[in-house]
C-alpha positions as CSV (number, residue, x, y, z in Angstrom):
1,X,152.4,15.2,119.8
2,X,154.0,13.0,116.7
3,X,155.6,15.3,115.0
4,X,157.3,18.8,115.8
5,X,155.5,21.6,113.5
6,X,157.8,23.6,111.9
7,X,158.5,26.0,108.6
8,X,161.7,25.5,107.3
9,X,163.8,28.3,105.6
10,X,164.8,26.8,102.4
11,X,165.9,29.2,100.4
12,X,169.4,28.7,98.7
13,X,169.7,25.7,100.6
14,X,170.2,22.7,98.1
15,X,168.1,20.1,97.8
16,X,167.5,16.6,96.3
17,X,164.8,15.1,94.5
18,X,165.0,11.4,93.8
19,X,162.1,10.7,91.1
20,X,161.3,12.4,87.7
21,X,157.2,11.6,87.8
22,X,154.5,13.4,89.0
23,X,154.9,13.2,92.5
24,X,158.7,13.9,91.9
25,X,157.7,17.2,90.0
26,X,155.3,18.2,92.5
27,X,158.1,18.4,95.5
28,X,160.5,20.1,93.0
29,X,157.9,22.9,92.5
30,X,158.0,23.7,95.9
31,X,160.9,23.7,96.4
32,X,161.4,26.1,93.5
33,X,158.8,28.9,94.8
34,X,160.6,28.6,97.8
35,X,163.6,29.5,96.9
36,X,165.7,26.1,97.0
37,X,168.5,25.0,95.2
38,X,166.9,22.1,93.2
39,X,168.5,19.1,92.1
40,X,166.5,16.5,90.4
41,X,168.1,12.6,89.9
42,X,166.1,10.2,87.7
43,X,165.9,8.0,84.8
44,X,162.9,9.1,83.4
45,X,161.8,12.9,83.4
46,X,158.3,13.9,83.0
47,X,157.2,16.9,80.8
48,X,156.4,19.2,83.5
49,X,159.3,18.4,85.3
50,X,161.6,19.8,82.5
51,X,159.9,22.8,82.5
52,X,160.5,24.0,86.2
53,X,163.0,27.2,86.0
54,X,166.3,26.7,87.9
55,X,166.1,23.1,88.6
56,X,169.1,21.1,87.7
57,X,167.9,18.0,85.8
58,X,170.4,14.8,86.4
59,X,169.0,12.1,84.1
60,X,170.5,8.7,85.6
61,X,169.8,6.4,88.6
62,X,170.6,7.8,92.0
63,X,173.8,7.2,93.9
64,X,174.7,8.2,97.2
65,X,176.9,10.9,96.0
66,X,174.2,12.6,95.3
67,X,173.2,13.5,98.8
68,X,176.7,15.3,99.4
69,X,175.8,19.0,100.4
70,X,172.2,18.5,100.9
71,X,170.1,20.0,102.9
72,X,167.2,17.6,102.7
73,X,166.2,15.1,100.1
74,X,162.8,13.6,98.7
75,X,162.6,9.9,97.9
76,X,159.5,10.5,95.2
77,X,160.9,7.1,93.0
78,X,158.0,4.8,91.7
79,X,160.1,2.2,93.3
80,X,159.0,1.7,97.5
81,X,162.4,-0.8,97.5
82,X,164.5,2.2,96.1
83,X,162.9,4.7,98.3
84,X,163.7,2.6,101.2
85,X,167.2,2.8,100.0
86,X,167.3,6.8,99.7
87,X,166.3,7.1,103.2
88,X,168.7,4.6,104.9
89,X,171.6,6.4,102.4
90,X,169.9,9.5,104.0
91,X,170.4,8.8,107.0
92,X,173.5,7.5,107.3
93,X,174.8,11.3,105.5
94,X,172.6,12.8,108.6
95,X,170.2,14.7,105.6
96,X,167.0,15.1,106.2
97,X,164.4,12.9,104.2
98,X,160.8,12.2,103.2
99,X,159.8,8.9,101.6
100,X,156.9,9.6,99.4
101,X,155.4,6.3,99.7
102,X,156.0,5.5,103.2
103,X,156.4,9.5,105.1
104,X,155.8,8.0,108.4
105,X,159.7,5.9,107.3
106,X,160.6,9.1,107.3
107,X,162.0,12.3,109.2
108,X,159.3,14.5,108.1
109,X,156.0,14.5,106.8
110,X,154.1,17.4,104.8
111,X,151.4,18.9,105.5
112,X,147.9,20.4,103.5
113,X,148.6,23.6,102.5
114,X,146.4,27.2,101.6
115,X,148.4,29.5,100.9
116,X,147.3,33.7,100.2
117,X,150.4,35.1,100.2
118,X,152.4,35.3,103.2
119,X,149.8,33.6,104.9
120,X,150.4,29.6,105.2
121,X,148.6,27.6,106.4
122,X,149.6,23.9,107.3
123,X,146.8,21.0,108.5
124,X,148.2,17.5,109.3
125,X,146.5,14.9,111.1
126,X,150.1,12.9,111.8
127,X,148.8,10.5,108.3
128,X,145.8,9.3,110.1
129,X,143.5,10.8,107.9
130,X,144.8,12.8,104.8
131,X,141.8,13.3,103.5
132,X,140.5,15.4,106.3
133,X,143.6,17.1,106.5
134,X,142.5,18.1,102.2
135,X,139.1,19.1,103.5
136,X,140.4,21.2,106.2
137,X,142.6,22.8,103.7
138,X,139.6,23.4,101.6
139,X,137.7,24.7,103.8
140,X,141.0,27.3,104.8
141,X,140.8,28.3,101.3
142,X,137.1,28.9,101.0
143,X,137.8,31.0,104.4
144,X,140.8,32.9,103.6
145,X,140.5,34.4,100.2
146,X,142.7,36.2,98.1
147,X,141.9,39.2,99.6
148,X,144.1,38.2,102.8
149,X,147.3,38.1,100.7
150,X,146.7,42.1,100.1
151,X,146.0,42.4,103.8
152,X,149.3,41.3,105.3
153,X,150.8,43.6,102.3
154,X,149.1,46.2,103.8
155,X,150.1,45.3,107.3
156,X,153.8,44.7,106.9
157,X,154.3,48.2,105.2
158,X,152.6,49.7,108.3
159,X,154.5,47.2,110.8
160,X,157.2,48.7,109.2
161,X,156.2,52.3,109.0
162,X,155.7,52.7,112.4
163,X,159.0,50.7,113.5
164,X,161.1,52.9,111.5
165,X,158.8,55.8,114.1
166,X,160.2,54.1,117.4
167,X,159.8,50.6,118.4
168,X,156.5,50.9,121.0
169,X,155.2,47.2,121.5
170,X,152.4,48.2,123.5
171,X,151.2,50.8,121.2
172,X,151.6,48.8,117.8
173,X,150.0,45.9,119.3
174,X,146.8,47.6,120.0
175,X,147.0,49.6,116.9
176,X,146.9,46.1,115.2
177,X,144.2,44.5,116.8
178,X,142.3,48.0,116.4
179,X,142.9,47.2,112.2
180,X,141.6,43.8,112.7
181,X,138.7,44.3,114.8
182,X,137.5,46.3,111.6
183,X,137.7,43.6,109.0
184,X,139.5,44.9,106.7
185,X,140.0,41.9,104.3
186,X,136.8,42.2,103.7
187,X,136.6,46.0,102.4
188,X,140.0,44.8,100.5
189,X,137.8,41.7,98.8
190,X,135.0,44.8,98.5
191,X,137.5,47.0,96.6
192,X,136.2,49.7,99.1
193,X,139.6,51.6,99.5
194,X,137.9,54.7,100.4
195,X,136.2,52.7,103.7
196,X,140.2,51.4,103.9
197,X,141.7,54.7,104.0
198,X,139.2,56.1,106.4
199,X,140.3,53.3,108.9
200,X,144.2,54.0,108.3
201,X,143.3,57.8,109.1
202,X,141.8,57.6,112.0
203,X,143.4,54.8,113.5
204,X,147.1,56.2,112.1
205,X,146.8,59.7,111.3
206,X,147.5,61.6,107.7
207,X,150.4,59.1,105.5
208,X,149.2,56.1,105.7
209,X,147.2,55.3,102.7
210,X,146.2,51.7,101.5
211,X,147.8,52.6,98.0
212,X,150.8,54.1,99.0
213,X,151.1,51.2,101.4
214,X,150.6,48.4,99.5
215,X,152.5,49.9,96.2
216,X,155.6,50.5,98.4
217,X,155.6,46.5,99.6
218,X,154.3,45.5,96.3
């Protein structure tokens, strides 16, 4: 195996964006919704970019300085000579970085990504093939709708219901695969909450409803 998946916690963590352009802007939002500190060093700024909320704009060239304190850095500069640079400067400060225009120079790579929610999910094919990987991730989205975003709302609240009853593993996990095996995103995509509720009663007893449930996580 190339690479070693991962999902790194980010939030409050500070990092760097080197490059103000579209590709720049693109890491930056990320890193935004979730839940970085963002600094962004360029020249040149792009429209978008300057609209990002919380982002910390720093409009000159990049200096090494600039990865003191960081947690990871992107070199996203319309420069490959530049971005070279970054990364050696990188690693020599021991922070983490991806070249945009040459990831496999770098320490990480990023993957396709569908995202409903809490759910993530991440294709790579190690940068053999990104376009598969987009396709792959298409075909994630047309699979997993929107609907699955509600459903792990709804299964977090009663994760957390019954954990605050007494912590039985055995019990939840069947009690869990029991709410799966009745496919419920698809009642959720259905707007059947009356079929939902039925489930929660007889699977959970009375107090478990899919509003209360949901509004509490909500």
């Amino acid at each position: 195996m190339k690479y070693y998946p991962v999902f790194l916690n980010v939030k409050n963590q500070n990092c760097l964006v080197a490059g103000g352009g579209r590709v720049g802007t693109r890491k930056a939002a990320t890193l935004v919704r979730s839940g970085a500190q963002v600094t962004v060093v360029s020249q040149k700024m792009c429209e978008d970019l300057e609209k990002l909320p919380r982002v910390l704009l720093k409009k000159r060239a990049f200096h090494p300085r600039d990865l003191d304190g960081m947690f990871l850095v992107f070199a996203a500069t319309n420069d490959a000579e530049q971005n070279r640079q970054i990364l050696e400067h990188a690693r020599a400060a021991k922070v983490l970085c991806n070249s945009a225009d040459a990831p496999e120079a770098g320490d990480f790579i990023l993957p396709a990504v569908s995202t409903r929610g809490d759910l993530i999910c991440a294709v790579s094919t190690c940068g053999a093939s990104p376009a598969l990987a987009r396709k792959i991730r298409q075909d994630l989205d047309r699979t997993y709708g929107p609907e699955y975003a509600t459903f792990l709302v709804l299964m977090k609240a009663i994760r957390k219901r019954l954990l605050a009853t007494g912590h039985d593993p055995d019990g939840h996990k069947k009690v869990f695969r029991q709410v799966m095996e009745k496919n419920v995103p698809a009642l959720i995509a259905d707007q059947d909450i009356t079929a939902i509720d039925t489930i929660l009663f007889d699977l959970l007893g009375s107090g478990f409803s899919f509003q209360d449930l949901t509004s509490q996580e909500g």
